[in-house]
C-alpha positions in Angstrom: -23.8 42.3 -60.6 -25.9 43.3 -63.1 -25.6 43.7 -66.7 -27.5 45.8 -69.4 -28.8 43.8 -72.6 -31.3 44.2 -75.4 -33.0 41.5 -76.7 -35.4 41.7 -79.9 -37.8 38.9 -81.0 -39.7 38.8 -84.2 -42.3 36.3 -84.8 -44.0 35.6 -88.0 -45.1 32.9 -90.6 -45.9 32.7 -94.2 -49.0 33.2 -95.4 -50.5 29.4 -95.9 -50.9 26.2 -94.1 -48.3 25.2 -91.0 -46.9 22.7 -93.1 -45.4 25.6 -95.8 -44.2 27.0 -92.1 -42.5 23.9 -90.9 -40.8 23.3 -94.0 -39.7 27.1 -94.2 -38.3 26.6 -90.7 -36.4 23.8 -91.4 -35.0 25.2 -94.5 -33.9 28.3 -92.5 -31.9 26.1 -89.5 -30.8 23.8 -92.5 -29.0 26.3 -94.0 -26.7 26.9 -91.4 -26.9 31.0 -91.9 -29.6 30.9 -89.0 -30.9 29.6 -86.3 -34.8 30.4 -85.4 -37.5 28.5 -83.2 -41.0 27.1 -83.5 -44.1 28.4 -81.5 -47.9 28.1 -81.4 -49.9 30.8 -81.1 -53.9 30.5 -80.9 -53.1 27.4 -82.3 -51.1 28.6 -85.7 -47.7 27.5 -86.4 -45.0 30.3 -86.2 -41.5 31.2 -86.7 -39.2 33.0 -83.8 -36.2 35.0 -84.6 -34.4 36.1 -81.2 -31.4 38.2 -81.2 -29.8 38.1 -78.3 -26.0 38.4 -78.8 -24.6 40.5 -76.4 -23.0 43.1 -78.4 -25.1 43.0 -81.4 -26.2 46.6 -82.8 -28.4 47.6 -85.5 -26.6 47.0 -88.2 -25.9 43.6 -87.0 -29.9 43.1 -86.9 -30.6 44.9 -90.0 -27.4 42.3 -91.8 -29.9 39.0 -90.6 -33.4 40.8 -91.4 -31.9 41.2 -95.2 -30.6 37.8 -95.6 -34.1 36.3 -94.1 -35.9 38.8 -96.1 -34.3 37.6 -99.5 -34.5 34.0 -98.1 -38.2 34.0 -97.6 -38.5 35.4 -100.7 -37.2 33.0 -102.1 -38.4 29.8 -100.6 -42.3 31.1 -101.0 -42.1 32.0 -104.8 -40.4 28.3 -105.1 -43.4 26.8 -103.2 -46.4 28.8 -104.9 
């Protein structure tokens, strides 16, 4: 069997040191509204934001992507 999916990943980080970064992450999972992972890349801390429910459409996507917008709004002009 086989089985058709999409999957989308979105990686990013705030501009600033790692630490801002790690903090933002764990504000993020702490809030219990989502769930996203930590990764290095060339050595920079970053923030992973995989959407992999199975029957998750656009609109579904677009519903997180405004909450996390707003959020990181938030959280960086409370930590400038």
């Amino acid at each position: 069997m086989t089985y058709t999916f999409q999957m989308g990943l979105v990686c990013f980080r705030l501009r600033g040191t790692d630490r801002l970064n790690q903090d933002l992450l764990a504000s993020i999972n702490g809030s219990g509204k989502l769930h996203m992972i930590p990764s290095l890349v060339k050595g920079r801390y970053i923030i992973r934001f995989c959407v992999i429910a199975e029957h998750a459409d656009e609109a579904d996507i677009g519903k997180q992507m405004f909450h996390h917008s707003h959020f990181l709004k938030f959280y960086y002009l409370s930590n400038i």
